[in-house]
MARGULUM-333423 format. One line per 2 residues: number of its first residue (from 0); for each residue x negated, y, z of C-alpha. Coordinates in nm, 3 decimals, decimal comma. Layout:
% MARGULUM-333423
NUM> X:Y:Z; ...
//
This chain:
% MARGULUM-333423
0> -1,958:2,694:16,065; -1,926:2,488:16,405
2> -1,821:2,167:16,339; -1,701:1,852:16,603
4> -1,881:1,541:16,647; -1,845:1,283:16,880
6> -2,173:1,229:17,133; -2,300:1,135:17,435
8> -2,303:1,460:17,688; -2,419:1,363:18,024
10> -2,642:1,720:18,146; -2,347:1,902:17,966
12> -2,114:1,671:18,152; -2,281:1,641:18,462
14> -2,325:2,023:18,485; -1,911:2,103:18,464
16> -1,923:1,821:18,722; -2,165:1,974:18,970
18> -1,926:2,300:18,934; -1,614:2,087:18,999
20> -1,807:1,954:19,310; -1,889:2,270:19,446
22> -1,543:2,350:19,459; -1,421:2,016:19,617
24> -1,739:2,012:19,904; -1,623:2,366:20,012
26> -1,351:2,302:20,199; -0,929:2,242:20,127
28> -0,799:2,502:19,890; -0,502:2,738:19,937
30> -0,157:2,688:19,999; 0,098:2,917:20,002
32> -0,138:3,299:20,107; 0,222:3,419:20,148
34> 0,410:3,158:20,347; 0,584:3,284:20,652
36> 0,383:3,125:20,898; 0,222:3,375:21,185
38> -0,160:3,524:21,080; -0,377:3,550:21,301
40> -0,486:3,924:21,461; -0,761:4,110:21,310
42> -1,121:4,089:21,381; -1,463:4,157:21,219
44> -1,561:3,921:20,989; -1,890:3,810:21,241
46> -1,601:3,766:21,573; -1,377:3,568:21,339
48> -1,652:3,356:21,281; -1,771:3,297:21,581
50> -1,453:3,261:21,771; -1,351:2,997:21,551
52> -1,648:2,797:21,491; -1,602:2,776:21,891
54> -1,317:2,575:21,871; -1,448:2,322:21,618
56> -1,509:2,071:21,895; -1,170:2,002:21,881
58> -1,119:1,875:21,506; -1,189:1,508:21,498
60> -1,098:1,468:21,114; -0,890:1,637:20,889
62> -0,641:1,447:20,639; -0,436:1,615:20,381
64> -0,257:1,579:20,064; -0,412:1,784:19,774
66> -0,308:1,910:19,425; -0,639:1,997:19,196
68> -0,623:2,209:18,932; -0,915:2,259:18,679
70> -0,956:2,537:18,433; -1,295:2,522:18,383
72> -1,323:2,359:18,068; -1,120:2,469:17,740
74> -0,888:2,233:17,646; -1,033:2,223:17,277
76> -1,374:2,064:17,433; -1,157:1,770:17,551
78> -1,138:1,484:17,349; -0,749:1,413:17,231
80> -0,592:1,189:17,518; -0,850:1,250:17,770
82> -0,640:1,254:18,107; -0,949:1,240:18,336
84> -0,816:1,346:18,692; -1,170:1,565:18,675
86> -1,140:1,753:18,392; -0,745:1,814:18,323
88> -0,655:1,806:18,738; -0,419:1,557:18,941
90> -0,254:1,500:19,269; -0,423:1,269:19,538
92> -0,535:1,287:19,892; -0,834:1,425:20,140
94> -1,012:1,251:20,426; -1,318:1,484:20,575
96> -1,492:1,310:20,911; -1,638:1,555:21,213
98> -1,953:1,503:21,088; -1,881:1,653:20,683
100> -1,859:1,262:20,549; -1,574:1,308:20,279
102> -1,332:1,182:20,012; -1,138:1,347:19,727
104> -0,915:1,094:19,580; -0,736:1,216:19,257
106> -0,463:1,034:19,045; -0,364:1,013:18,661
108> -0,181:0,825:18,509; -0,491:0,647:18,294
110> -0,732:0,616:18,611; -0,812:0,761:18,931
112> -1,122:0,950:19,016; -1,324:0,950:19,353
114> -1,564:1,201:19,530; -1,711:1,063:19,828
116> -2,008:1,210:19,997; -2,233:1,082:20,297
118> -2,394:1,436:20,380; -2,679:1,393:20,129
120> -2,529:1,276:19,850; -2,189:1,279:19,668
122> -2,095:0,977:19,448; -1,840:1,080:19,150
124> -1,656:0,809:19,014; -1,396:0,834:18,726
126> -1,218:0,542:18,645; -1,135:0,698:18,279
128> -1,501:0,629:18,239; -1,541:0,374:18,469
130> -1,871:0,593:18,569; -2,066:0,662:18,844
132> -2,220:1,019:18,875; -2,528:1,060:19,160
134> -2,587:1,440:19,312; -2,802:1,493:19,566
136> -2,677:1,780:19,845; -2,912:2,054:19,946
138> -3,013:1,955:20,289; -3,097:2,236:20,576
140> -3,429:2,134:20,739; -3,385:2,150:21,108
142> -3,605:2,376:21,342; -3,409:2,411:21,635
144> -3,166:2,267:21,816; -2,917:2,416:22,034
146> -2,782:2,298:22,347; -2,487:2,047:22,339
148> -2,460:2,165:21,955; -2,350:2,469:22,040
150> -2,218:2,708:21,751; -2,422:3,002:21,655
152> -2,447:3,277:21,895; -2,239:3,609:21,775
154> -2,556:3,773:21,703; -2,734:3,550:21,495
156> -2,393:3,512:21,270; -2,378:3,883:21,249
158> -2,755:3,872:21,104; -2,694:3,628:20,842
160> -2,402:3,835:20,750; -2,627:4,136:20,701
162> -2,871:3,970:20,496; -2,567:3,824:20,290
164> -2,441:4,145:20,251; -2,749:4,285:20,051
166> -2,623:4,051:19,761; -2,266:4,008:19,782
168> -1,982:4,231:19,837; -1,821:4,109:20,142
170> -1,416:4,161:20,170; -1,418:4,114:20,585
172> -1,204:3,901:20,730; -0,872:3,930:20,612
174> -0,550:3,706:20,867; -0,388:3,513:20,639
176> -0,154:3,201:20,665; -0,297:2,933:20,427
178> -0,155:2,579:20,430; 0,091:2,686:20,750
180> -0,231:2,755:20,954; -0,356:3,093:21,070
182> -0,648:3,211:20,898; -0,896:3,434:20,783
184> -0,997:3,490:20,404; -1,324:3,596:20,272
186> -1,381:3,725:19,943; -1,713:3,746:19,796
188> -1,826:3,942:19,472; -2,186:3,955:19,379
190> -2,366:4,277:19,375; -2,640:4,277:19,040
192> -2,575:4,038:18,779; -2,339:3,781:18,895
194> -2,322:3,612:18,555; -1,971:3,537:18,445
196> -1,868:3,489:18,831; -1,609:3,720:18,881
198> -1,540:3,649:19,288; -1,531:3,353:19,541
200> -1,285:3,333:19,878; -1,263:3,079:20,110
202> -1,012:3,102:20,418; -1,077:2,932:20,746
204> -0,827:2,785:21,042; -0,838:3,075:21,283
206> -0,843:2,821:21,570; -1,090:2,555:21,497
208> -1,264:2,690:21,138; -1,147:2,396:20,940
210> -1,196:2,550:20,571; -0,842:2,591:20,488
212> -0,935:2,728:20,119; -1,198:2,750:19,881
214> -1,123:2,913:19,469; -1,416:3,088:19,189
216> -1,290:3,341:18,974; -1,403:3,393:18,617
218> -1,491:3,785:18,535; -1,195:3,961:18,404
220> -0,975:3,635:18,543; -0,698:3,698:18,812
222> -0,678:3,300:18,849; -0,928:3,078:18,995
224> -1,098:2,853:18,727; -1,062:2,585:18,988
226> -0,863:2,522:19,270; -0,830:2,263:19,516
228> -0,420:2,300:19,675; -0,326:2,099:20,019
230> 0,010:2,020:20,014; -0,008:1,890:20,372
232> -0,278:1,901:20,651; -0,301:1,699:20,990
234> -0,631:1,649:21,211; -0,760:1,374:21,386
236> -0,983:1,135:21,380; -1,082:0,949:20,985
238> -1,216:0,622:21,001; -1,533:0,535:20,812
240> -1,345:0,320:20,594; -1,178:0,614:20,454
242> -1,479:0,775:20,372; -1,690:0,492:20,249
244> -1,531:0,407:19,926; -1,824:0,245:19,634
246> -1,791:0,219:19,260; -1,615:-0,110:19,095
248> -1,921:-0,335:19,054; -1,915:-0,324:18,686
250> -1,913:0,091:18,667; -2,198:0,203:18,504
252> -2,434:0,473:18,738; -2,588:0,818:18,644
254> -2,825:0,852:18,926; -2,886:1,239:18,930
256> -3,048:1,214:19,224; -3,377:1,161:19,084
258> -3,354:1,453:18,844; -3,297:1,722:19,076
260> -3,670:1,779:19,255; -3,815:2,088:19,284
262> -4,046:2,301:19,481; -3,739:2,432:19,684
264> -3,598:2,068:19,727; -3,852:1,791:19,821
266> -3,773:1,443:19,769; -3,958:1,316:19,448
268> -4,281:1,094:19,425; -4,582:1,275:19,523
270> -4,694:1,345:19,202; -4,375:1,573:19,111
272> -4,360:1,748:19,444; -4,545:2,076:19,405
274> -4,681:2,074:19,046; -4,536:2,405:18,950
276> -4,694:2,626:18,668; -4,690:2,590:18,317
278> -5,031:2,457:18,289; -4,992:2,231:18,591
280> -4,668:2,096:18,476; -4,810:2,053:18,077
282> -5,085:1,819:18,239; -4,784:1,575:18,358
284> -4,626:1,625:18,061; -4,651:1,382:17,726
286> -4,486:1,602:17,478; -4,594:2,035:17,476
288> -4,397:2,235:17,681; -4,201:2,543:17,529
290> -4,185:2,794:17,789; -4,219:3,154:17,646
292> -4,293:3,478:17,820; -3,957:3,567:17,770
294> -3,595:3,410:17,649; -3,269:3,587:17,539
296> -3,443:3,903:17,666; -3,505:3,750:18,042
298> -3,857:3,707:18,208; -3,953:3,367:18,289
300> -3,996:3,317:18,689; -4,035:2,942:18,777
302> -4,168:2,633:18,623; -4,207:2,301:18,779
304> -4,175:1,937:18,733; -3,881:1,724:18,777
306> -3,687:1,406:18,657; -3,872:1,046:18,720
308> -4,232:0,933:18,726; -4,206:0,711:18,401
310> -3,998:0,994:18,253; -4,099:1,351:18,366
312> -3,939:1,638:18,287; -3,975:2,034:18,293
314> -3,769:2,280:18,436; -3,831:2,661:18,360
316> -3,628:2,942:18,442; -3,569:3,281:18,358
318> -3,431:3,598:18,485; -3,292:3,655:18,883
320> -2,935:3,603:19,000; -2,679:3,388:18,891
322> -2,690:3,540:18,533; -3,038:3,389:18,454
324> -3,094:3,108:18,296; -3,284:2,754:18,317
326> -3,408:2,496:18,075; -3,497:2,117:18,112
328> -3,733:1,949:17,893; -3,765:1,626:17,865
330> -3,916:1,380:17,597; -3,644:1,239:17,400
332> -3,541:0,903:17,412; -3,288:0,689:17,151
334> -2,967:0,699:17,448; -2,987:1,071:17,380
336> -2,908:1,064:17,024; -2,676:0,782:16,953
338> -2,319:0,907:16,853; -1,995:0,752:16,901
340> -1,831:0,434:17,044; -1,887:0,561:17,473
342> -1,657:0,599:17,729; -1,851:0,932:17,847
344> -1,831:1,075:17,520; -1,699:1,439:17,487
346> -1,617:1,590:17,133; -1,808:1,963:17,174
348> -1,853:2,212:16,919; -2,162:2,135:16,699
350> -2,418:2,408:16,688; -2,702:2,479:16,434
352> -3,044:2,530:16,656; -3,253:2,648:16,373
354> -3,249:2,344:16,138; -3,130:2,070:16,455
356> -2,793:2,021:16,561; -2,671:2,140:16,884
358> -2,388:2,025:17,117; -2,285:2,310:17,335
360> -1,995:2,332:17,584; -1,875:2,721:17,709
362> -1,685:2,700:18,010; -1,548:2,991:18,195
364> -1,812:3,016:18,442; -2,112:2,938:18,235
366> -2,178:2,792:17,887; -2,434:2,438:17,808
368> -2,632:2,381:17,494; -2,841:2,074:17,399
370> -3,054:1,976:17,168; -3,357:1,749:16,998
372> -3,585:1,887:16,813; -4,012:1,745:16,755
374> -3,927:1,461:16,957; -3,840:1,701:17,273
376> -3,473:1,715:17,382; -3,390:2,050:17,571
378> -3,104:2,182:17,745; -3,022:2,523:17,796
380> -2,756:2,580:18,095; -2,653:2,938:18,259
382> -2,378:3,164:18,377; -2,389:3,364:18,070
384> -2,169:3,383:17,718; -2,173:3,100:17,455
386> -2,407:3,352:17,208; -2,662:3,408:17,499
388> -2,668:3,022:17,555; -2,712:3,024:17,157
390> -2,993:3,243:17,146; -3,157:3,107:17,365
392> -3,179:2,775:17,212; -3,308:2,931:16,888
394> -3,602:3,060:17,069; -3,695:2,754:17,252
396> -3,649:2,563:16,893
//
């Protein structure tokens, strides 16, 4: 029988987090699809790209007021009284520079929580906690550069489109009115195994191709999980100030940063760049890597090294789309086990991983397990069902 306990969460944590983000750097979410206001005239979805990406040399900043709404986590996984802006949603406000600098700034009652990002990295702070979260942004390396940054020609759009297209399901562009702008609305549905994703949209200022909207849908869910509203919208130009905004001095900081190498992502010491393999990444490794053929019936594809040079870590997925799933290894370390008495406590189910205990956390979108067991703690994250997640902890342990 599953049982609560109180304990420290901070991959489980930092994982509904890094959802919650994903939302929030995609762009202002809906308000009002059936307002009044004039839509735009149809186009394909390639034109109504182009043409408004044209006109983004006009939008100097964007400000708005913004309602967030978060079903993402059940309300059972909560601890009683938690009223983190983050995790139960809140009112606040919206400052995005020309150059994709942003801030999110949400109210509650018991503290208000920030998202700021430079363009590399967003800072999460929630004053509930009074923590700090760290995420490093994927980062496009640059090969060319176009002429007075010029948008993408109507051409190459249409190509990336095409290539899209042989994994998604992609609605067109459909005129819309979203926030008292004309728009266009995209909805996306994944072709093969799209995990528990059900669909994504995002709508777009017809004019300029300020994102408007941005909502993920569960499978089988008519609501989005999580949705970002604005209330109001104005452009012009945001002052660094409003965009600059750095944890209290006494918060305490999860740098994230440094956990998230990979082959696909450089950035690490040298010694973590590159060292993919199992038998490559079990030579870096002071505790033996679990990283079987196959898990929960899925083939492994990728191992490589991660997390810091004093503390490495492994990172091994299996199976291919978004219903795969990955596992981080790391050796475990006292902060990992210690129960009760923190701020970024969570109380989660308690889970039996063949003779260990287990904290997992099953959101709508995906489901988190963790656990310690011969001195190795592992965690076991993917878009899949709480008794996939479950299995394929047992396995590992």
């Amino acid at each position: 029988m599953n049982r609560l306990r109180t304990m420290p969460t901070r991959r489980l944590l930092a994982l509904a987090i890094g959802l919650v983000v994903l939302i929030a750097g995609a762009g202002i979410a809906q308000a009002a699809l059936t307002s009044n206001h004039q839509k735009p005239p149809a186009k394909p979805l390639a034109n109504a790209i182009h043409d408004a990406l044209a006109g983004s040399h006009s939008v100097t900043g964007v400000t708005a007021n913004v309602h967030f709404t978060n079903h993402l986590i059940p309300s059972g996984a909560l601890p009683q009284g938690t009223t983190s802006p983050l995790m139960s949603g809140a009112d606040g406000r919206l400052w995005v520079t020309n150059d994709g600098r942003f801030r999110i700034e949400l109210q509650s009652d018991s503290g208000d929580a920030q998202i700021v990002s430079d363009g590399k990295v967003v800072t999460i702070y929630d004053a509930t906690s009074n923590t700090a979260y760290k995420i490093a942004l994927p980062q496009e390396p640059k090969t060319t550069t176009r002429a007075d940054d010029a948008p993408p020609t109507l051409a190459a759009i249409q190509s990336t489109l095409t290539k899209l297209a042989g994994e998604w399901n992609l609605s067109g562009a459909q005129p819309t009115s979203t926030g008292g702008q004309p728009s266009y609305t995209l909805k996306v549905t994944p072709k093969g195994d799209g995990g528990l994703l059900g669909a994504a949209e995002v709508a777009w200022d017809a004019a300029n191709g300020t994102p408007l909207r941005a909502a993920v849908y569960a499978q089988g869910d008519s609501s989005p999980v999580l949705e970002l509203t604005a209330t109001s919208i104005s452009f012009g130009s945001v002052s660094d100030s409003d965009v600059a905004i750095a944890p209290p001095a006494g918060a305490k900081v999860d740098d994230l940063v440094s956990q998230s190498t990979s082959p696909a992502s450089p950035g690490g010491t040298d010694d973590h760049t590159k060292v993919t393999g199992v038998r490559a990444v079990q030579a870096k490794l002071p505790f033996t890597l679990s990283a079987p053929d196959t898990l929960a019936g899925l083939p492994r594809k990728q191992v490589w090294l991660a997390g810091e040079q004093d503390h490495p870590s492994a990172v091994v997925t299996y199976g291919t789309g978004l219903g795969g799933i990955a596992v981080v290894e790391s050796a475990a370390s006292a902060d990992q086990t210690t129960s009760g008495g923190h701020h970024d406590e969570m109380s989660l189910p308690s889970i039996n991983i063949n003779g260990a205990t287990g904290q997992e956390l099953s959101t709508a979108l995906g489901t988190g397990v963790t656990f310690e067991k011969g001195g190795v703690a592992f965690t076991v994250v993917g878009s899949i069902p709480a008794a996939a997640a479950e299995t394929a902890a047992r396995q590992l342990g």
